[in-house]
ZABAMI-482952 format. One line per field, with one value per residue (C-alpha): x, y, z; residue in one letter; residue number from 1. Coordinates in steps of 0.5 Angstrom, whole numbers, plus 500, padded with zeros to 3 digits. Layout:
N
x	c(X|...)
y	c(Y|...)
z	c(Z|...)
code	c(a|...)
pos	c(NUM|...)
//
This chain:
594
x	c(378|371|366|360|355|355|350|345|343|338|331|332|324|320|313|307|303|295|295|291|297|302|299|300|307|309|306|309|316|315|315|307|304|298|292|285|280|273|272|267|266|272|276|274|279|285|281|281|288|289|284|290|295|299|304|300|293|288|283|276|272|266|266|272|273|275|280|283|284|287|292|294|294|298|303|303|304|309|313|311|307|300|296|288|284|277|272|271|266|263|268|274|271|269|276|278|277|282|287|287|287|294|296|296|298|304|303|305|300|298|291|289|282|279|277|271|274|278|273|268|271|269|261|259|259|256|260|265|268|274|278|285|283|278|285|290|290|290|295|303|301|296|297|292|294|290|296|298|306|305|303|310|313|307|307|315|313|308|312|318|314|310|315|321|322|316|311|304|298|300|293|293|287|287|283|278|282|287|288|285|289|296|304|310|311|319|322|325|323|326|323|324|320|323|324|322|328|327|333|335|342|342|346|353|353|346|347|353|349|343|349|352|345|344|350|348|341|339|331|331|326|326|319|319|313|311|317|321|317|317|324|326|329|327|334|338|333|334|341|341|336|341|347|343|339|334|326|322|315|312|305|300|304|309|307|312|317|320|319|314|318|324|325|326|319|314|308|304|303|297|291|289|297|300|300|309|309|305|308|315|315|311|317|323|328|330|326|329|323|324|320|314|309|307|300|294|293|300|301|294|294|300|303|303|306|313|314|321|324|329|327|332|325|328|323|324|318|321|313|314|319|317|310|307|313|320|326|332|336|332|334|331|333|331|330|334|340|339|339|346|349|347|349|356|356|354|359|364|361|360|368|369|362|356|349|347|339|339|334|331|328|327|322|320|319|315|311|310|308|304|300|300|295|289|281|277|272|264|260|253|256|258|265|270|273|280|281|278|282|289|287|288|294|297|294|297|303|308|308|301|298|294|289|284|278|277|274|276|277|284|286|285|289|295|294|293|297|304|307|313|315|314|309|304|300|295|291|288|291|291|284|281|277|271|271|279|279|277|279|286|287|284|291|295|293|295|302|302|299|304|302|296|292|287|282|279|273|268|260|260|266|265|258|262|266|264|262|270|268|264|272|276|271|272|279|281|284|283|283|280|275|274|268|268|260|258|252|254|259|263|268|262|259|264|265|257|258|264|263|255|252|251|246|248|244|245|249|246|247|242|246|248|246|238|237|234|241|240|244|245|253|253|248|251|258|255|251|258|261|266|266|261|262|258|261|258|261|269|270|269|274|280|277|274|281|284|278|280|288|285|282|285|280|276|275|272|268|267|262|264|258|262|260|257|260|267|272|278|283|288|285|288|281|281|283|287|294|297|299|291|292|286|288|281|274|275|282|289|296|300|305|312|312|318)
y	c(377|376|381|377|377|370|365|366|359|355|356|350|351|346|348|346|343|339|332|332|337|331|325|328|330|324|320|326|325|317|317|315|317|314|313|309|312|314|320|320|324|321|321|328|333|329|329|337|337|331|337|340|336|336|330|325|323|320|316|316|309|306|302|301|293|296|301|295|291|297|298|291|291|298|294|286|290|295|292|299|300|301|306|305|310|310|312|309|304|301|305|300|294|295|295|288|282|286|286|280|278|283|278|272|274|278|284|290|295|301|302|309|309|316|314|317|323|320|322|318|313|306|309|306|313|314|310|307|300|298|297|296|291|288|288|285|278|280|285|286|291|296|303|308|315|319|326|330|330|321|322|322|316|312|312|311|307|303|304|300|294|293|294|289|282|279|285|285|290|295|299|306|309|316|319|326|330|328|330|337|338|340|339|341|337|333|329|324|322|317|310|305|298|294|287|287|285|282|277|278|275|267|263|261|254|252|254|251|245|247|246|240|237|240|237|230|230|226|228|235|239|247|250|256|260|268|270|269|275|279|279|281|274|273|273|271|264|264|264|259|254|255|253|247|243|241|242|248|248|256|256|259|265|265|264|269|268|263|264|259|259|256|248|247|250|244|248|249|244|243|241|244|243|240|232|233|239|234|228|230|233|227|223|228|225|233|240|246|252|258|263|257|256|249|251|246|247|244|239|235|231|233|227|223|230|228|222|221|227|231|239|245|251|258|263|271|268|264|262|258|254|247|250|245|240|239|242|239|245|251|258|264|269|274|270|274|274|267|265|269|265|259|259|262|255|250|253|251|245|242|244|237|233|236|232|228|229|224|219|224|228|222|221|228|229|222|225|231|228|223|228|236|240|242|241|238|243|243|238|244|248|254|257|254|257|255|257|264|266|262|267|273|271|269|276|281|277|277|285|284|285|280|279|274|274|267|261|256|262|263|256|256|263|260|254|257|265|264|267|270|275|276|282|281|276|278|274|273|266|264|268|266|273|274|281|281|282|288|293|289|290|298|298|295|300|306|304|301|306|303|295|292|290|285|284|276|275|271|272|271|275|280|283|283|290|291|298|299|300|307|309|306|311|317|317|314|307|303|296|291|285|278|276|268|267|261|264|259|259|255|252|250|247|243|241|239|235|232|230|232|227|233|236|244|247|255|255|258|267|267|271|267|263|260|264|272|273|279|282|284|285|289|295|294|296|300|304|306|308|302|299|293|287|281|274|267|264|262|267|273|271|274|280|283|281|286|291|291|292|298|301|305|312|307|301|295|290|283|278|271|266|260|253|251|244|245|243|245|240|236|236|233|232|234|230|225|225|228|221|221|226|226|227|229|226|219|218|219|218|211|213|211|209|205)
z	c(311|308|310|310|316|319|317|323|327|324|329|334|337|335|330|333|330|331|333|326|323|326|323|316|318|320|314|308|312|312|304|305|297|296|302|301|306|307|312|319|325|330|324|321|324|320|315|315|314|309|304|304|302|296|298|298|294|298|295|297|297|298|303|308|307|300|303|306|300|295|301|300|294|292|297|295|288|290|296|300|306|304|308|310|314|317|323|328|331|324|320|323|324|316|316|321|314|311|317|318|311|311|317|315|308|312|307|310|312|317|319|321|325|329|336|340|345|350|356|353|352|355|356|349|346|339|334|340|339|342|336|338|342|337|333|337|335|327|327|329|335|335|339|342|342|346|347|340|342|342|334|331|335|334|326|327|330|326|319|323|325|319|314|318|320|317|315|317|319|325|327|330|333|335|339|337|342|341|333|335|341|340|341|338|333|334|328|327|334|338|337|342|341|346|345|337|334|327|327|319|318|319|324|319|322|321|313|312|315|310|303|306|306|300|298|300|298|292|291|293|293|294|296|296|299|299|304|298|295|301|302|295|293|287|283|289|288|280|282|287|284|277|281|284|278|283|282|285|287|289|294|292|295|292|285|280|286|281|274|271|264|267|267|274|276|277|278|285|291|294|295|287|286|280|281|279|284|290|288|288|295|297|294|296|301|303|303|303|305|303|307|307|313|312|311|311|304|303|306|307|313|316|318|311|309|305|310|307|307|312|313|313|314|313|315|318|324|329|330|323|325|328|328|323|322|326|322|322|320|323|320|323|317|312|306|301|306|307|300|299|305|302|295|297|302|297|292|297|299|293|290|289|286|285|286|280|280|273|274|280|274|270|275|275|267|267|273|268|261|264|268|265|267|263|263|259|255|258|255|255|251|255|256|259|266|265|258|258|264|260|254|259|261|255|251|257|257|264|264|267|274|276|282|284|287|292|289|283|279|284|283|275|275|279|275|268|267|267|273|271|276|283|286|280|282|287|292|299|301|308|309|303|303|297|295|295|287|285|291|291|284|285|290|285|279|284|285|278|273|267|267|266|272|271|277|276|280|281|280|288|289|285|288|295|294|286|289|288|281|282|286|280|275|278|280|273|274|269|271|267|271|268|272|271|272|273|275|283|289|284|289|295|289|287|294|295|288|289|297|299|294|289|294|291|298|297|292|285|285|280|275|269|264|263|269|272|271|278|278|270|270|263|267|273|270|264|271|274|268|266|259|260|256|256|252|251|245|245|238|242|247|245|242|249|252|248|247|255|254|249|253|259|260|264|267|264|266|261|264|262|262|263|264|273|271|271|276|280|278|281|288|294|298|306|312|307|306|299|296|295|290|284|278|275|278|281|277|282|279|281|285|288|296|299)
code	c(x|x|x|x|x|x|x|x|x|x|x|x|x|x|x|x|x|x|x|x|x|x|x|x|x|x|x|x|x|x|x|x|x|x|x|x|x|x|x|x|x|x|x|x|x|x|x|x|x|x|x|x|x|x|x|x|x|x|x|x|x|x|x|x|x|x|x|x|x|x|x|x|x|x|x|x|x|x|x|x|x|x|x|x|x|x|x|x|x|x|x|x|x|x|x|x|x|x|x|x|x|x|x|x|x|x|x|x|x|x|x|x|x|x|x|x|x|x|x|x|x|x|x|x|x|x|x|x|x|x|x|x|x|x|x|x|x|x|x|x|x|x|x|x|x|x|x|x|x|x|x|x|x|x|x|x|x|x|x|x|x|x|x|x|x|x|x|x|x|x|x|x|x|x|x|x|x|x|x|x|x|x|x|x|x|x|x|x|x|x|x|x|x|x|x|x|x|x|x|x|x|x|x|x|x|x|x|x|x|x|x|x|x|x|x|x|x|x|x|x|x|x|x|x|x|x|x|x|x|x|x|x|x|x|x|x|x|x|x|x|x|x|x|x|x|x|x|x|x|x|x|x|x|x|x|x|x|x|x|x|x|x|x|x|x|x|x|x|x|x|x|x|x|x|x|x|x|x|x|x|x|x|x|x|x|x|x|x|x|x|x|x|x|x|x|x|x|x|x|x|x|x|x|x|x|x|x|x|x|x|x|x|x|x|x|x|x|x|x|x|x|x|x|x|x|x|x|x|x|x|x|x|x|x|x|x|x|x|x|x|x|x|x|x|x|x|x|x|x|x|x|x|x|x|x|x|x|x|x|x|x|x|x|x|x|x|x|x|x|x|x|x|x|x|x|x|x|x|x|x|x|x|x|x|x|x|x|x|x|x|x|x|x|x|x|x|x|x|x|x|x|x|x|x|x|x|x|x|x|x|x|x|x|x|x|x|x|x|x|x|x|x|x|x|x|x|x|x|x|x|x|x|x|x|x|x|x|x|x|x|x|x|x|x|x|x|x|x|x|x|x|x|x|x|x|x|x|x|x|x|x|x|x|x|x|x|x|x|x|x|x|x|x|x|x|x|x|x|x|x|x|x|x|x|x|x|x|x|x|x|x|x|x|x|x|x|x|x|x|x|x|x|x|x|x|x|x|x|x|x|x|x|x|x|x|x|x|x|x|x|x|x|x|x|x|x|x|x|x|x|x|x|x|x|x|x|x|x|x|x|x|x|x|x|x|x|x|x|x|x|x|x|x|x|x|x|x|x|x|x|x|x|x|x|x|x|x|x|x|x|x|x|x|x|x|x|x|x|x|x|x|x|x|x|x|x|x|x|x|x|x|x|x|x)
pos	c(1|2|3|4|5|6|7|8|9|10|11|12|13|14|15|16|17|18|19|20|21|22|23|24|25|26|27|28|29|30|31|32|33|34|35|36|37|38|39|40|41|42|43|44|45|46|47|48|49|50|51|52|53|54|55|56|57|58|59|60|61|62|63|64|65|66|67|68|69|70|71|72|73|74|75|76|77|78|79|80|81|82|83|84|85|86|87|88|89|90|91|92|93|94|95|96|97|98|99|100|101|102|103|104|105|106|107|108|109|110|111|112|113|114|115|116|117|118|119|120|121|122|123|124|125|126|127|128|129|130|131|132|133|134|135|136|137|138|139|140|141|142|143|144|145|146|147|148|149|150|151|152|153|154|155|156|157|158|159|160|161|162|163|164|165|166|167|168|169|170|171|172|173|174|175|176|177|178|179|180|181|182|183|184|185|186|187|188|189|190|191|192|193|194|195|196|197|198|199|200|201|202|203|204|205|206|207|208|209|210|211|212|213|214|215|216|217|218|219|220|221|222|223|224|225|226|227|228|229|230|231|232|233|234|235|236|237|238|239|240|241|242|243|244|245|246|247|248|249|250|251|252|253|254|255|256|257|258|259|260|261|262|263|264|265|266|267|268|269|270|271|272|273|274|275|276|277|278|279|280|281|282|283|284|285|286|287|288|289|290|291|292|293|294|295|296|297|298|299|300|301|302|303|304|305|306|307|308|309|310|311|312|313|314|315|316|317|318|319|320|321|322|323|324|325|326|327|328|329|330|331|332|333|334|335|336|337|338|339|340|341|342|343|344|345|346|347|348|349|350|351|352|353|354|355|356|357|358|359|360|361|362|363|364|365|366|367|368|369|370|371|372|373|374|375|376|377|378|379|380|381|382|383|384|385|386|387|388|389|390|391|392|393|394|395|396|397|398|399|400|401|402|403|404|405|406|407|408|409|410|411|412|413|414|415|416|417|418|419|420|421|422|423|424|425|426|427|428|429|430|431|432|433|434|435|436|437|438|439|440|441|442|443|444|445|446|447|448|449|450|451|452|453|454|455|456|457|458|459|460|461|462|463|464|465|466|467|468|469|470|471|472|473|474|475|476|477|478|479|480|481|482|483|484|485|486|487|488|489|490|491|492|493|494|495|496|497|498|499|500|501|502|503|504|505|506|507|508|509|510|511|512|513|514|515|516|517|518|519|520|521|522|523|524|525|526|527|528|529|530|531|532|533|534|535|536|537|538|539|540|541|542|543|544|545|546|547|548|549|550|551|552|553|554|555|556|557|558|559|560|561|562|563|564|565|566|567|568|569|570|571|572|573|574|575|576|577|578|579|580|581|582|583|584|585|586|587|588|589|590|591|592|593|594)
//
């Protein structure tokens, strides 16, 4: 018989902990690593804990806005939650454009804010804003906690909503007693979200109905939207497109969903779409949209949006479905778990004849050689856009990370870096947020330290949240900045030109070439401590890109002067329906109508 004494029982009391001591708890146990913020009064007490952690690495911004984008970033990059924190007042309406960007972009996120002390509340105290209320529309749910013991469910809580179903921002706004008061802190907590239940497997008979229209098609078209990189599904699709033959198109959203390598990826749809992409959505007699919303910048005007065609619409958001145009097979699902199902039955569906797509891409390949993408080299001499920015992508090659600013720059991005792998291309799509490429690209560098992070951005852009790069230089992040400056608001120019009789009202910034060049990029950059470039002949392109790639102990910063006159093409002009697609100016292709 063994003399050992007997193990004594495991202490079951609780530890007591602040609000403040809870908040920090919550966020080690929910595997919270990185976090972006910037201190303040009603947020102070939390602060005071943060100091001392050394499981999670906060970094101190310059500006709550670029909080925001860096935890879109580190999320849209990673697939994990990004965590941003501020005060109250001005501190969290500095973070409101990033939420909402977060929710139209359905990027998961958890917004922290301090709140004033609960008694003050609702007496326009110092630095008081309603934020929880300002932000219920832009996010998945907003809490106030107000007592200490409420913390540990609350972020639970938030963790759960923004991570599941379709992610999105969750807000939690904790107020100053409340973080120093305190409770016993109880872990795991129970949570309970009445009525929030994400359906993620899909309905087997609408999918069976899916493959057997699949099966029947003979004009398909997969188009395929962020969902399909949200959910993971990036294999599941190479699979399922490889067992079908039938042509992809990726949403600005879904750009390295599906490799641009691969022979079945038609390119971009849309408004700046290639004209294969538009033309064969608008030609197609079935769509199958994988994680896709039908946005505007899609479809043109709604009602001449692929008039031929039978929709199956897959979406984890049964909000989507029918919301733009009315799907004959619904699927409410998670998109990775969708795509499984349906491969299985479009095996089964397909055991005796499988579709013949031939003259489908006879058409298609037609439509591809008659009108591939390109531009046309500015006639002042000055650099083209389009190119400089196809040369970072090709020297970085598909390893890199790209983020984009918001503008004719984003479109040249999407349109001219192959997109070969989903989580690398980064940009603010449904609210079209300047200012988004730096922080964002700051955020994609934390969460990964070993790929390249390229932050293409405009000169109109850039001067939004450049402040970002006094962040990247002290806390060593290394991201490259390609600012495209074309020395205007380059998309509205293009819009004045081509639609306002060439009326350029409020659009010159004045940083460029022939002008006072305010700011300078070269000293602004060198003044935070960044390798400062400047490049104006085509020559010297390829040497500052990869002097860029080289250098890793600091940020980079190469101003471009490019030409004011180039475009953005193809375009599909507002309020007309995707048939009317411009090739370049005053040039839309022949298309088939029956």
């Amino acid at each position: 018989m063994s003399s050992e004494p007997a193990p004594r029982p495991k202490s079951t009391t609780p530890e007591i902990l602040t609000g403040s001591g809870a908040i920090l708890r919550s966020l080690e146990k929910l595997g919270v690593k990185d976090v972006f913020g910037l201190p303040g009064g009603a947020i102070m007490p939390f602060y005071d804990e943060l100091m001392a952690s050394t499981a999670i690495r906060h970094i101190l911004v310059r500006h709550e806005q670029g909080a925001g984008h860096a935890a879109e970033g580190y999320a849209s990059s990673s697939g994990k939650l990004g965590v941003c924190i501020a005060t109250s007042g001005p501190g969290a309406t500095n973070l409101v454009t990033a939420i909402a960007d977060a929710h139209m972009d359905s990027v998961p996120l958890l917004a922290i804010t301090g709140q004033v002390f609960s008694t003050s509340m609702g007496t326009d105290a110092f630095q008081e804003v309603d934020i929880s209320g300002i932000t219920m529309p832009i996010t998945k749910h907003s809490f106030l906690v107000t007592k200490p013991e409420d913390i540990p469910a609350t972020l639970a809580a938030a963790y759960h909503i923004a991570t599941t179903g379709r992610p999105g921002p969750v807000l939690v706004d904790v107020t100053k007693d409340c973080q120093q008061s305190s409770a016993p802190f109880i872990w795991p907590p129970k949570v309970d979200l009445p009525g929030y239940r994400p359906v993620m497997k899909a309905h087997g008979k609408q999918v069976q109905a899916a493959a057997q229209m699949l099966a029947e098609a003979e004009r398909p078209v997969f188009y395929v939207g962020g969902g399909v990189v949200r959910s993971g599904a990036s294999a599941e699709l190479l699979e399922l497109a490889t067992l079908v033959g039938a042509p992809i198109v990726t949403t600005l959203m879904a750009r390295g969903a599906f490799p641009d390598s691969n022979e079945l990826n038609l390119g971009m749809p849309g408004m700046h779409g290639s004209v294969p992409a538009v033309l064969a959505i608008q030609e197609s007699d079935l769509l199958i949209s994988l994680g896709a919303r039908f946005d505007d910048r899609v479809t043109g005007k709604p009602s001449e949006f692929a008039p031929l065609a039978k929709v199956v619409h897959v979406d984890i958001d049964p909000a989507e479905i029918g919301k733009i145009r009315a799907a004959e097979v619904p699927i409410v699902g998670d998109a990775k778990d969708v795509i499984i199902d349906l491969t299985a039955a479009y095996t089964d569906t397909i055991t005796t004849t499988k579709p013949d797509y031939t003259e489908w891409w006879e058409r298609l390949n037609s439509l591809r050689n008659q009108f591939p993408l390109g531009f046309t080299e500015p006639d002042d001499g000055l650099l083209s856009p389009q190119y400089v920015i196809q040369r970072i992508g090709e020297i970085t090659g598909p390893e890199g990370i790209f983020a984009a600013g918001v503008g004719q720059h984003q479109m040249w991005s999407a349109q001219f870096i192959k997109h070969e792998r989903p989580n690398s291309w980064l940009n603010s799509g449904g609210a079209g947020t300047m200012g988004y490429g730096v922080p964002a690209a700051m955020g994609a560098k934390v969460a990964n330290p070993d790929r390249p992070v390229w932050a293409i951005d405009g000169d109109g852009c850039f001067q939004m949240t450049n402040q970002e790069l006094a962040t990247c230089t002290i806390n060593k992040i290394p991201i490259k900045v390609a600012v495209i400056n074309n020395s205007s608001l380059g998309m509205v120019r293009q819009w004045q030109t081509l639609f306002y009789d060439g009326r350029h009202s409020f659009t010159d910034l004045n940083t460029g070439h022939d002008t006072v060049m305010i700011p300078d990029f070269v000293k602004l950059a060198d003044a935070y401590g960044c390798l400062a470039i400047r490049v104006t002949k085509k020559e010297e392109i390829d040497p500052a890109i990869k002097l860029a790639l080289e250098t890793n102990d600091r940020p980079v910063v190469i101003d471009f002067v490019v030409s004011r006159d180039s475009m953005v093409w193809p375009m599909v002009p507002q309020g007309v329906g995707n048939s009317s697609v411009q090739y370049a100016r005053d040039h839309a292709p022949e298309w088939e109508e029956e």
